[in-house]
Structure formats: C-alpha cells, structure tokens
DOZA-151107 format. One record per residue (C-alpha): x, y, z; residue in three letters. Coordinates in Angstrom, 2 decimals, m for minus. Example, Ala and Ser with C-alpha at 12.3 -4.5 7.8 and 13.67 -1.06 7.14 Angstrom:
BEGIN
x/y/z/residuo
12.30/m4.50/7.80/ALA
13.67/m1.06/7.14/SER
This chain:
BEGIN
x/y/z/residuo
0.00/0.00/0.00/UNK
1.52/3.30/m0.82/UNK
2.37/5.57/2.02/UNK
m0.41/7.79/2.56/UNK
2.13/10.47/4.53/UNK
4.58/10.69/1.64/UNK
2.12/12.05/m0.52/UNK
3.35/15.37/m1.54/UNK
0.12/17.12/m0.86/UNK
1.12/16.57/3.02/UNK
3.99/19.12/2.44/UNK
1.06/21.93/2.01/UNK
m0.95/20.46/5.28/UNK
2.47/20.54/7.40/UNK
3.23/24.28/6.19/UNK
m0.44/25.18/7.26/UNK
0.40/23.44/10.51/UNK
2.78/25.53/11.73/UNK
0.60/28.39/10.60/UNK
m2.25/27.89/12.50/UNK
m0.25/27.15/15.98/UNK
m0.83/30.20/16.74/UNK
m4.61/32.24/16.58/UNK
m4.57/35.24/13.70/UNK
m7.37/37.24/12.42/UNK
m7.00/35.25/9.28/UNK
m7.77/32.10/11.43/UNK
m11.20/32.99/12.18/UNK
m12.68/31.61/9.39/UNK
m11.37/28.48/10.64/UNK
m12.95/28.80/14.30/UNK
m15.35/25.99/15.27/UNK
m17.18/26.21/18.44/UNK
m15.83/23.94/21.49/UNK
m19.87/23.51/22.72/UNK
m22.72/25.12/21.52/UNK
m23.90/28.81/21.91/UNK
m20.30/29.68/23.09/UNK
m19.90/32.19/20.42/UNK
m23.52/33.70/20.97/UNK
m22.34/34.29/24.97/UNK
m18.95/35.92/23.56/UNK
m20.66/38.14/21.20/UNK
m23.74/39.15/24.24/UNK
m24.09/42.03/25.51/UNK
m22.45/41.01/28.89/UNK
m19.19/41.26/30.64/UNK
m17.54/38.02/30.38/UNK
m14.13/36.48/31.81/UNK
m13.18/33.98/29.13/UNK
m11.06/30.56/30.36/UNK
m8.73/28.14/29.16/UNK
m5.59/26.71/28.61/UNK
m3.18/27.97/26.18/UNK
m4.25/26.63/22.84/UNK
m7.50/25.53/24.13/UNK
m9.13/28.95/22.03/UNK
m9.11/31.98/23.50/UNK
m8.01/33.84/21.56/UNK
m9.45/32.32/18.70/UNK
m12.99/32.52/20.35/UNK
m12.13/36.49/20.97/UNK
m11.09/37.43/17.14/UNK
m13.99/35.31/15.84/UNK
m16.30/37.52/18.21/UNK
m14.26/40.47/16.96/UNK
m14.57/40.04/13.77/UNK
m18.48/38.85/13.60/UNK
m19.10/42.25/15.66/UNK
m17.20/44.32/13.05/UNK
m19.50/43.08/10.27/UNK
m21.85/43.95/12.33/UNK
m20.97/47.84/12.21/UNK
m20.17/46.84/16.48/UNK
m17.44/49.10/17.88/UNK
m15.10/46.92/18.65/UNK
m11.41/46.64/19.78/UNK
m8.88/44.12/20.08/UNK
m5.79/44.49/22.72/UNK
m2.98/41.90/23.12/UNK
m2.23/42.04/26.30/UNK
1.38/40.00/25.99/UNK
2.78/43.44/24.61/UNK
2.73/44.82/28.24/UNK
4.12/42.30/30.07/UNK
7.37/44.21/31.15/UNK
4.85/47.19/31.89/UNK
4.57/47.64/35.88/UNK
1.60/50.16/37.33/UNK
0.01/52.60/36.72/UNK
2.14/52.91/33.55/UNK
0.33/49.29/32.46/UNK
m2.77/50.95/32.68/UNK
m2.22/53.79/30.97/UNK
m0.60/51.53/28.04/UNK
m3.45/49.75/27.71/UNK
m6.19/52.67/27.72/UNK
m3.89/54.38/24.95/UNK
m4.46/50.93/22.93/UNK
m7.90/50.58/23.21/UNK
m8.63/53.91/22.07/UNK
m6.49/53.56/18.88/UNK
m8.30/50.32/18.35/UNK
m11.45/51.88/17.92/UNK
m10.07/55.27/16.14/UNK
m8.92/52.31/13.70/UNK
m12.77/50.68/13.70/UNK
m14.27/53.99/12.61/UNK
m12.22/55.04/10.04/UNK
m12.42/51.65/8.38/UNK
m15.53/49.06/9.51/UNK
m17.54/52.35/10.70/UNK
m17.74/53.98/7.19/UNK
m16.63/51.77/4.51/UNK
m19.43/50.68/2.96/UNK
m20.61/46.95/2.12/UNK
m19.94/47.70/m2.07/UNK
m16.11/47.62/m1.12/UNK
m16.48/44.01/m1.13/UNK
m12.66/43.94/m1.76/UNK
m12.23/45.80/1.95/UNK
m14.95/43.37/3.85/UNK
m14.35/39.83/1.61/UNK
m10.12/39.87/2.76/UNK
m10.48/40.45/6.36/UNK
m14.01/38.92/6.72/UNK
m15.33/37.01/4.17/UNK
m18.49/38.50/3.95/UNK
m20.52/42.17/4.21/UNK
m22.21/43.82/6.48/UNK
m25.80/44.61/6.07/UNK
m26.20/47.41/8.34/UNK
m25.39/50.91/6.84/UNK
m22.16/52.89/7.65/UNK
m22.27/55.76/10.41/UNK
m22.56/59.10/9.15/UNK
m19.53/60.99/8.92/UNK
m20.31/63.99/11.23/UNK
m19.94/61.98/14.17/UNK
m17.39/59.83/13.18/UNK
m15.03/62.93/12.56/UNK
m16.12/64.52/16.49/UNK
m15.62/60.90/17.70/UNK
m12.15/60.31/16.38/UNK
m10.91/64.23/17.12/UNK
m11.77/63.29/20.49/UNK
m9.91/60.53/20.66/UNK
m7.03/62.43/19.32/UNK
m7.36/64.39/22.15/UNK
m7.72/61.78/25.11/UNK
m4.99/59.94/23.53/UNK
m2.59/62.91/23.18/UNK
m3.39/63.55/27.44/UNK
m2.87/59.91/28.30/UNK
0.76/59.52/25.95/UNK
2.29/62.88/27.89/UNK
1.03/61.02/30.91/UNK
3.03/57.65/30.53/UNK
6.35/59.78/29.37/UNK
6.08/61.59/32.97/UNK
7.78/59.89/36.60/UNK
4.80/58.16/38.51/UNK
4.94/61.08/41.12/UNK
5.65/65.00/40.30/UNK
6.17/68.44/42.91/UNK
4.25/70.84/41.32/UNK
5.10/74.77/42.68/UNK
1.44/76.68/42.77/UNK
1.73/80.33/42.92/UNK
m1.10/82.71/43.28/UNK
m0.52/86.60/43.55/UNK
m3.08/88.31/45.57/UNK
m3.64/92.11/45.17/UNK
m3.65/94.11/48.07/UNK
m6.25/96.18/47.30/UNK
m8.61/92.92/47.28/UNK
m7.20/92.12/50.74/UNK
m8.31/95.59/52.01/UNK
m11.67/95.37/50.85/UNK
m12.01/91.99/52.10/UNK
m11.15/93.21/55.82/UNK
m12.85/96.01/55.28/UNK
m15.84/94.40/54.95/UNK
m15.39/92.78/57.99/UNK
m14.54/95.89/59.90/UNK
m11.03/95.08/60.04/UNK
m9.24/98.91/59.87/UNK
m6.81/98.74/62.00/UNK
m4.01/98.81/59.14/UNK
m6.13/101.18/56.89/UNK
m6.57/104.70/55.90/UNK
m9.64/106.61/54.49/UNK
m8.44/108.91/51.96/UNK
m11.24/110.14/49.67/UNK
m13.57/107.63/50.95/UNK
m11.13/104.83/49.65/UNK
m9.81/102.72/52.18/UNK
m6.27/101.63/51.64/UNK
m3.30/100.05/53.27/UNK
m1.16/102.45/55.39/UNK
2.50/101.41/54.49/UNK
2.56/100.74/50.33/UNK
m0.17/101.26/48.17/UNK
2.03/98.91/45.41/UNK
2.38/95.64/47.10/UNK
0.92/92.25/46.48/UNK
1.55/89.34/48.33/UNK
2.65/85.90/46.64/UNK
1.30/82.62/47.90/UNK
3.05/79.34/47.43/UNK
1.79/75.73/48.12/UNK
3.24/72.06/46.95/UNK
0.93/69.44/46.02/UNK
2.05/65.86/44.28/UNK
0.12/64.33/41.16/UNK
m0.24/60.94/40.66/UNK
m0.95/59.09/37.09/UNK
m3.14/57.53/38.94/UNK
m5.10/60.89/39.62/UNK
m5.15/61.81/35.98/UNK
m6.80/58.47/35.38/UNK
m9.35/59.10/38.68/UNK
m9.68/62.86/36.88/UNK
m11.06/61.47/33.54/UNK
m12.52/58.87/33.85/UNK
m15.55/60.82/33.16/UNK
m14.74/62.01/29.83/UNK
m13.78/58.12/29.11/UNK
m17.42/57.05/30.00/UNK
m18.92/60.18/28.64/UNK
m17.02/58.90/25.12/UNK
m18.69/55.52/25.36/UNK
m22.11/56.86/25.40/UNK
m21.69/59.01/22.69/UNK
m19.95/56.19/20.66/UNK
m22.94/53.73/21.32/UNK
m25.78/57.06/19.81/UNK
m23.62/57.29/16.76/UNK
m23.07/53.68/16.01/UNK
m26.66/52.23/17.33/UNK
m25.59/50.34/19.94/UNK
m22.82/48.94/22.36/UNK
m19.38/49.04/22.34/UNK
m17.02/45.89/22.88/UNK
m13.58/45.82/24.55/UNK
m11.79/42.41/24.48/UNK
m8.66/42.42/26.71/UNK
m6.91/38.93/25.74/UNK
m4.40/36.95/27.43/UNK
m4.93/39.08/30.61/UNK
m2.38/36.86/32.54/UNK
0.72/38.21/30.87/UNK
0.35/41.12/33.18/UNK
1.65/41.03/36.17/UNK
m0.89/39.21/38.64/UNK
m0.54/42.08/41.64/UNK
m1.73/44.51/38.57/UNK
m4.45/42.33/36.73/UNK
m7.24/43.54/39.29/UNK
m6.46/47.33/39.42/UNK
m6.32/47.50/35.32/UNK
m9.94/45.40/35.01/UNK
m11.56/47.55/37.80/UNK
m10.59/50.66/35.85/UNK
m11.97/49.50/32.58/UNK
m15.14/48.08/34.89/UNK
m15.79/51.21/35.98/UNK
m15.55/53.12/32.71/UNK
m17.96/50.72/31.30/UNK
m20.38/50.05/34.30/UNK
m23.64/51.74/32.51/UNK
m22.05/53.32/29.33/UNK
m22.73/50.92/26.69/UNK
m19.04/49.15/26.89/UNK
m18.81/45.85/27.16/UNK
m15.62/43.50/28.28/UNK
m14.74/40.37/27.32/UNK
m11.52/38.90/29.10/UNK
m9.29/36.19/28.10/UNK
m7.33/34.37/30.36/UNK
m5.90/31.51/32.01/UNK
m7.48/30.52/34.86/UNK
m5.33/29.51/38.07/UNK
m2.81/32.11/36.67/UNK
m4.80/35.43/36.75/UNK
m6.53/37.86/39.72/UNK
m9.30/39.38/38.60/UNK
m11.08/40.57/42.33/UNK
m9.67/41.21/45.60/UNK
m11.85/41.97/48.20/UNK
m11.02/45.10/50.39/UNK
m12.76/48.55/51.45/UNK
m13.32/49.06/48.64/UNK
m12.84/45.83/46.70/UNK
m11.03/46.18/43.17/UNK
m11.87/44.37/40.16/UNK
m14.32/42.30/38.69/UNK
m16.70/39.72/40.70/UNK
m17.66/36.83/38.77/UNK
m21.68/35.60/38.86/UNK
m21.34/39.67/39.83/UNK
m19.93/42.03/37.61/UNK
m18.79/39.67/34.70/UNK
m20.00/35.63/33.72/UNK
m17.62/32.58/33.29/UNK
m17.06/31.43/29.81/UNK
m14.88/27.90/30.29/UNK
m13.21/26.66/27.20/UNK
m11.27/23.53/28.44/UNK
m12.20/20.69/26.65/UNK
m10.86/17.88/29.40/UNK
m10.22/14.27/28.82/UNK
m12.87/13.73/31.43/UNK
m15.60/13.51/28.89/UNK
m13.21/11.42/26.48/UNK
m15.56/10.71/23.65/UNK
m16.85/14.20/23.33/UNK
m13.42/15.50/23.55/UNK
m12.17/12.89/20.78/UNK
m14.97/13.98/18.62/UNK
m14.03/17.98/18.88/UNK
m10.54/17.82/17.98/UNK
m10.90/15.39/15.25/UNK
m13.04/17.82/13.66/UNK
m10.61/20.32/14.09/UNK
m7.65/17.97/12.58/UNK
m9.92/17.07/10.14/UNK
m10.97/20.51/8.99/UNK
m7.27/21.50/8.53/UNK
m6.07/18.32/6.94/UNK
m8.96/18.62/3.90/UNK
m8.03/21.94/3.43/UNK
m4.86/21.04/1.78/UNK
m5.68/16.83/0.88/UNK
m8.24/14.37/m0.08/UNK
m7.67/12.58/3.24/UNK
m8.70/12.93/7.43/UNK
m7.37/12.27/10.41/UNK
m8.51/8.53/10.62/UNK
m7.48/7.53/7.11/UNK
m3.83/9.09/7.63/UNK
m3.05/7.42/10.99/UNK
m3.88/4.11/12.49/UNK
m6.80/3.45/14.89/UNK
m4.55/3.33/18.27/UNK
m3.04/6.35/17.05/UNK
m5.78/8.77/16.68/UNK
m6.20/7.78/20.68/UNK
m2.77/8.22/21.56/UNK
m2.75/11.85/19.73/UNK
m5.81/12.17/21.91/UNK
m4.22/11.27/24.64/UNK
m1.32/13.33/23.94/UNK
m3.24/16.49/23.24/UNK
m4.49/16.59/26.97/UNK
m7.73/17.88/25.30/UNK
m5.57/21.18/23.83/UNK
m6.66/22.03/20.53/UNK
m3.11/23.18/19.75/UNK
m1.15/20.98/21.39/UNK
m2.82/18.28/19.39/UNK
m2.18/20.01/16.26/UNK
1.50/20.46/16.86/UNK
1.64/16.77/18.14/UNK
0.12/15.61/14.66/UNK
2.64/17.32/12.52/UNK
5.66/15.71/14.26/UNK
4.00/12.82/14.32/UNK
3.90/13.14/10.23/UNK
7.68/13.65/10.51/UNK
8.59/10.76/12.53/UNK
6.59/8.58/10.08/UNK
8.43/9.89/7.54/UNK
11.79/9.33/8.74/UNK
11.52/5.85/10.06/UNK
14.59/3.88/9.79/UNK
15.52/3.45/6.00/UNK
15.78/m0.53/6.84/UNK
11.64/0.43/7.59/UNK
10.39/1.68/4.99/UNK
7.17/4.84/5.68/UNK
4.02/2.42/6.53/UNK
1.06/3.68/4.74/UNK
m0.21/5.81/7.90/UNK
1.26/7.30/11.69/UNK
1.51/5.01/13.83/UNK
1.39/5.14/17.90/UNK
5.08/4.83/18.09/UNK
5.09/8.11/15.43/UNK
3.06/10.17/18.16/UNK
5.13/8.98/21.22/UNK
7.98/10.68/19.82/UNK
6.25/13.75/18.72/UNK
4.99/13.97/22.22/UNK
8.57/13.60/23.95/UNK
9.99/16.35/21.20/UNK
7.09/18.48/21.93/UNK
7.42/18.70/25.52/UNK
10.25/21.27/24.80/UNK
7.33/24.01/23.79/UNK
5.48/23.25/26.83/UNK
8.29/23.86/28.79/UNK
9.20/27.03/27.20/UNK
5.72/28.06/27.69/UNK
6.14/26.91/31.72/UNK
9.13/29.55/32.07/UNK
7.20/32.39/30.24/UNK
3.80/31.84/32.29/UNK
4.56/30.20/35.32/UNK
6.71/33.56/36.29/UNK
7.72/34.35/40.20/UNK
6.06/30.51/40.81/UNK
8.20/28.68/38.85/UNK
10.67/27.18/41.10/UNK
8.18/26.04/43.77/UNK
6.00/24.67/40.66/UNK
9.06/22.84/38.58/UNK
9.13/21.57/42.59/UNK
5.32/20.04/42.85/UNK
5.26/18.72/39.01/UNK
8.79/16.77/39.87/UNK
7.54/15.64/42.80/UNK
4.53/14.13/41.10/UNK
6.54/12.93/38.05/UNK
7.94/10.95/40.50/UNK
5.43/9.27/42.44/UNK
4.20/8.18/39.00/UNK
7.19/6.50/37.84/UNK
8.23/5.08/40.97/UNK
5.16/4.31/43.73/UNK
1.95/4.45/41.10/UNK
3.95/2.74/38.36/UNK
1.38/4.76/36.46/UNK
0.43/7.40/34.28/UNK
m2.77/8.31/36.59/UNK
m2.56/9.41/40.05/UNK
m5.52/10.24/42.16/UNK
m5.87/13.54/45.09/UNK
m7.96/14.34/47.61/UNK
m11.44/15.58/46.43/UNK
m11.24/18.10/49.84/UNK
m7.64/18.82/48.79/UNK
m6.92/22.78/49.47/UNK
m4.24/25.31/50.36/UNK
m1.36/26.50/48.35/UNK
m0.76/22.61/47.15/UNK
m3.78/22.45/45.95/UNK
m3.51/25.59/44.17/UNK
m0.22/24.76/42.68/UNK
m1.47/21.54/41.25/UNK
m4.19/23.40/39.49/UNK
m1.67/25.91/37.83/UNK
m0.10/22.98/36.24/UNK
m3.34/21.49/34.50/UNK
m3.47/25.23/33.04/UNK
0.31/25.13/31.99/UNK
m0.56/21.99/30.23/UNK
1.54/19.10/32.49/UNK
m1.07/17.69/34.25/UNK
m4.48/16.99/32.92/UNK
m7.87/16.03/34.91/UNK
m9.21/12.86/33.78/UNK
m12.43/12.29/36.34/UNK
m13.76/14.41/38.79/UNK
m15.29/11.85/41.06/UNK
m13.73/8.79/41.59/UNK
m13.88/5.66/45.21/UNK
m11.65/3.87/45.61/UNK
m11.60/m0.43/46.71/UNK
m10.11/0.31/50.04/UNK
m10.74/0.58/53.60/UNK
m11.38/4.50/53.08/UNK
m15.10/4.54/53.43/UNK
m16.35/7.79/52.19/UNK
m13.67/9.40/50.47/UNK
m13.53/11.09/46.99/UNK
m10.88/11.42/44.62/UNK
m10.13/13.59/41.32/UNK
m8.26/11.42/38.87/UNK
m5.18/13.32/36.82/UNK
m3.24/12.18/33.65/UNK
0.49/13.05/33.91/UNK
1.33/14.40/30.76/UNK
2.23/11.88/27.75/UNK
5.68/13.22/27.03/UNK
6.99/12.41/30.58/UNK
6.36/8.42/30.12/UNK
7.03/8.28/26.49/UNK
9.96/8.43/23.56/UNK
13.08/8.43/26.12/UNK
11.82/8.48/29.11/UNK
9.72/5.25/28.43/UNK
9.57/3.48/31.85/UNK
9.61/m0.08/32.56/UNK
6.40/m2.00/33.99/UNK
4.67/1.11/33.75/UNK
0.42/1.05/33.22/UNK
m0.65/3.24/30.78/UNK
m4.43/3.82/31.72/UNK
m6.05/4.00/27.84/UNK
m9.39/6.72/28.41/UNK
m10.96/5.24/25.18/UNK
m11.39/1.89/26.82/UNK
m14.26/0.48/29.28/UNK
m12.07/m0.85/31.94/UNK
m10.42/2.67/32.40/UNK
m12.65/3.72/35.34/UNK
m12.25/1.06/37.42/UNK
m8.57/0.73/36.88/UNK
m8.07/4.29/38.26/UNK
m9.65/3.08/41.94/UNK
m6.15/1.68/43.39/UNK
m5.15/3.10/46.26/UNK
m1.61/2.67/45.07/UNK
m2.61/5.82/42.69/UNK
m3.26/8.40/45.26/UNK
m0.96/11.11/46.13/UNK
m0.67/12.77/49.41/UNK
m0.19/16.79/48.15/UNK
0.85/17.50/51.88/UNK
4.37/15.47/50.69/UNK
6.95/17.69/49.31/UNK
C-alpha cells in the first residue's frame, strides 16, 4: 500500500500546521465552536471572563467575536495584552487605555464607514458584508478628534515619573485684601483717603502665595474617567448600539496589577454601553480582591464565566471535537482525514497526547507526520502514523510546553518545577502509572499549585469523582493524567500502566489506592 504520509500534498498540510499554531485574524474563518452557543455568549451584551488553557481557544474565540461584531458595524477593539508584560503600574494601565482607544479610532475610520460595495475591503479580512449601513460621517469625525485628544493627554502622561512636585503660585492684590477686611470691619491697618480705604505702608504691594501638592498618574486616570465614559455613550448614539472591549491573554500582566487595570476598565464601562470580554488563564490570573473598597471584577457579579477547556474527562466528546478540528485543517490542503492518515490506536494516543488542547494536538500531529516519515531506512514509511510516530512527537514536543512553563509560570516557577517533579515521580516510581488520584477536599497553596499545572498543560484532569476499593469509606478522589511526554519516547519506563481513556475498563482501573498522592508530601 503506498504511504499515505509521503504524498506530496502533506507538504502543504504541514506548512499550514505551523501556521495555524498560533490564533490570527485570518484564522477565524477556521474557528469551530468547542460547545454550543459559546460564540452567541462571547458576542452578548455582557461582561464576560473567558477561560482556558493555552491553545484551548481563546483567543481564537475572541477574534472570531471580533470580527463577527465588526461586520456587524459593532465598535469593537482588540488588545494583546502579551505586549505589556514588562509594563509595571500605573504605567500598564495607561498603556493599555492608549491601545484601546487607537483600536477603535482604527474601527471607525475603516468598519464604521466603509461601505458593504467595497467588497474587496470586507471579503479579505471577513469574508463577507455587512448589512447594516455605515455611520454618518459627522460623528465619526467629532468621535475620532476626540480621541485624538484623550490619547494625546494619556501619551504625555506615561512619558512623565509616577509622582511630580508641582510649585502653585497665586498673587493676591492688596487692594482685594483691604476690601475683604474692610468688609469685615477690620481697619486697623487702613486709611480713608477720599472715601477709599487703603493700606497704610505701600499702596504697590501684592503678596505671593506658594503651596506644593504631588500628582499621581493615577489621579489623571481618577480625573477622567468621566470624559472616558462620557465617550462611550456618545460612541454607542452614533453607532446604534454597544461598544465591545476584548482584553486577551490578561495573565501576561503582572498578577498584583491584573485587578487594578480590570476595575478601571469596569468602571468606565459600568452603565455606558461598553462591554468587556476577558481572556485568560485561569489559576494564573486575579481578577477581584476583596477590600474597602474591593477592586476588580466579581464573577456571577460584575462579569459571567465562559470555560473553554475541553478535558479528557468527557473522552468521547473530547475525541470527537478535535478530530473535527484535525480534520478541517487536513482537507483543506488533501483528499484525506485524520482517521485515514493514521492508524486506529493512534488517533487515541494523539488524543491522549493532546491533553484535550486544541493546539497541542495540532502540533503533536505534525511531528507525528515527521517521525513517520523518517523511520529507519531498513523500515520503509508504513502507509499511515503510527502510535510509536506520536510517542515521539509527544517527547519532542514537551520542549514548547516547557518554554511556555518559564514564560507563564513567572515568580512561581521554582516552587512549581518543585510540585510537578515531585509528582513525576510518584508516577514512575510508587503508582507505576500514568494516573494518580488527590484528595477531592484537597486545598491550600498545594492544591492551588497543582491546578496551575493542568493550566500550563503538564497535568491533565481525567475524572472528577472517583472511590476507591479500600478501607477509606467515604472518600472522593479527582483522577489526573500526567502528561504523555513524561512516560514516552526516552523516558519510556519499565512496567509502567498506561491507563487508555478510550477503553471500558479505564474507570475502574483508576480506583487503586496505590494511585493516590498525598499533596501535603513535598
């Protein structure tokens, strides 16, 4: 049988691979929904505080909504929030708010007024027209002078030090003085000459008053945030309706900041026709902090949860939305799909592999392609990837995801490399497999730290309920899946049980107590 992954059409599909790894507005045309209505709730007019893992869709969700909102004549803006990373605050802040306001200068003078007959405009960024009519121009020209103008205030703001001594000085006349005091019957130091009452010594003199007072950036922001909200309103009369913000990959911020920046925006929005829509991860992101007053945003409160981890827990459901995925990228450049190019224990290995990430699984496939291809020459390229094809691809990809662990994990890193060895190694050595189970009333800063690693990609839940056959009446477990790449390719371990999720018996293999881990150990 020829080799299906030699064909030379497979070139194209590994070029659009590497693409697609990461989200573009060209991608959205690609975007399929992880469960249904998702996009509708993105595109609402509600605040919303978007979740998932990198590559689970995010951002992918966000610039679909983006873009469905522009053809919709919706003013909308877009802000990246990785490009402030290094920013600390109030300087973050003030980054971001000069952003945002160029982002929607840039919607209305483009999707605000060009109109739907520029099909050449609307058919390469969109891929379709919008029905509504364009805004007239009188507004839009006020609207985007004003912006001009806020944006001009807020730039000589970030180029100033946080804190500036200003010198006040007021020169006071004496003649006001006199008639102040004389009004109050005050003569003492006065003269009536002519019926004018003046001051005895010098009729010249005025006294000078001096006073110091500091100015904050934060105070400038405090100062106008009026004229920010009074901007929204008048944005939402010319355009018809509300304005969206979308703020994505919030967690590249610095954590201590995250809460201050969203209740600034929260309060610029709160009632003027602005709504926010927040990507983020999870476990690696503040968004409220109670205090007197509290600062940020209150989920089931102020802003509702949109959750776009796809978990292994629901395995089937999970196979069947990244297949479609693969799938949909695969016929774009061949004739084939994702089941006729690899074998059957494969496509659940890649699963497997994936953890569930959209991405990750992806990137996993296109190695996987490679590997096949370079088999040993005494093996010639079988007809399709194999399991042993994805294995390596998983060990080789485990460099990105631990690239990605330095950039996100941040000030935590050393304590969390510290947890995700640890439970590498009760794996390999005391479970002898890759499933371990915790606690169900697991808490505390172990706890915690186990749940930033299922967001940085390592460790992946499996089943959130889960007995085991022992003589621990009562107690509940969660079930996690140490990642594939830490029990594959070279670090393949002897006698170790590799759980398969596809299979029937995988439930009741997981209720050994030989799996659990104690996250009290070090």
């Amino acid at each position: 049988m020829a080799s299906l992954v030699s064909d030379p059409k497979i070139d194209d599909l590994l070029v659009l691979i590497e693409e697609v790894m990461r989200a573009t507005n060209e991608g959205v045309r690609r975007f399929i929904e992880p469960a249904p209505g998702v996009l509708a709730r993105a595109k609402s007019s509600q605040h919303h505080m978007i979740f998932g893992r990198r590559g689970s869709g995010k951002s992918s969700l966000l610039r679909k909504t983006a873009a469905d909102l522009t053809v919709d004549r919706r003013p909308i803006a877009f802000v990246d929030m990785e490009t402030f990373k290094t920013h600390t605050y109030p300087d973050v802040l003030i980054s971001v708010l000069i952003k945002s306001l160029r982002e929607f200068d840039g919607w209305l003078r483009d999707a605000a007024t060009t109109t739907a007959a520029k099909r050449s405009f609307w058919q390469k960024y969109f891929g379709t027209s919008p029905t509504r009519p364009p805004l007239s121009r009188a507004p839009v020209t006020d609207l985007r002078n004003r912006l001009a103008e806020m944006i001009r205030g807020l730039e000589a703001e970030l180029h100033k030090p946080e804190t500036v001594t200003v010198k006040k000085k007021v020169e006071v006349s004496n003649s006001t003085k006199a008639e102040a005091e004389a009004s109050l019957g005050i003569l003492s130091e006065f003269v009536n000459v002519g019926g004018v009452i003046e001051r005895k010594r010098d009729h010249a003199t005025r006294d000078e008053e001096t006073s110091d007072y500091v100015s904050h950036k934060v105070e400038y922001l405090h100062q106008h945030i009026l004229e920010f909200q009074r901007f929204f309103n008048d944005l939402a009369a010319a355009s018809g309706g509300p304005s969206f913000l979308v703020l994505d990959d919030l967690y590249h911020i610095r954590r201590s900041d995250q809460p201050k920046v969203l209740d600034y925006f929260h309060r610029v929005a709160k009632g003027n026709s602005l709504w926010l829509k927040i990507g983020t991860i999870k476990h690696r992101s503040e968004w409220y902090v109670h205090g007197s007053p509290p600062v940020g945003i209150k989920l089931g409160d102020d802003a509702n949860e949109i959750n776009l981890d796809v978990t292994l827990e629901k395995y089937a459901t999970c196979k069947a939305f990244l297949l479609q995925i693969l799938d949909q990228l695969i016929k774009e450049k061949t004739d084939c799909s994702a089941k006729s190019l690899m074998n059957e224990g494969a496509v659940d290995r890649l699963v497997l592999a994936s953890g569930g990430v959209a991405r990750d699984l992806i990137g996993i496939f296109g190695s996987a392609i490679r590997f096949a291809r370079d088999r040993d020459p005494s093996r010639p390229p079988g007809p399709r990837v194999g399991v042993e094809d994805v294995n390596k691809a998983s060990g080789e990809y485990d460099t990105n995801k631990r690239e990605e662990f330095k950039l996100d994990s941040a000030d935590d890193r050393a304590v969390l490399e510290d947890r995700f060895n640890a439970i590498t190694g009760f794996c390999r050595t005391n479970g002898k497999c890759n499933v371990f189970l915790v606690a169900q009333r697991a808490s505390g800063p172990s706890k915690d730290q186990l749940d930033q690693l299922i967001d940085l990609r390592l460790i992946h839940l499996v089943r959130a309920r889960v007995s085991v056959k022992s003589n621990r009446p009562g107690e509940i477990y969660e079930a996690y899946m140490l990642d594939l790449s830490q029990y594959t390719a070279s670090r393949k371990i002897h006698d170790f049980h590799v759980i398969d999720l596809s299979s029937a018996e995988a439930a009741e293999q997981m209720r050994r107590s030989s799996l659990i881990y104690d996250l009290s150990s070090p």
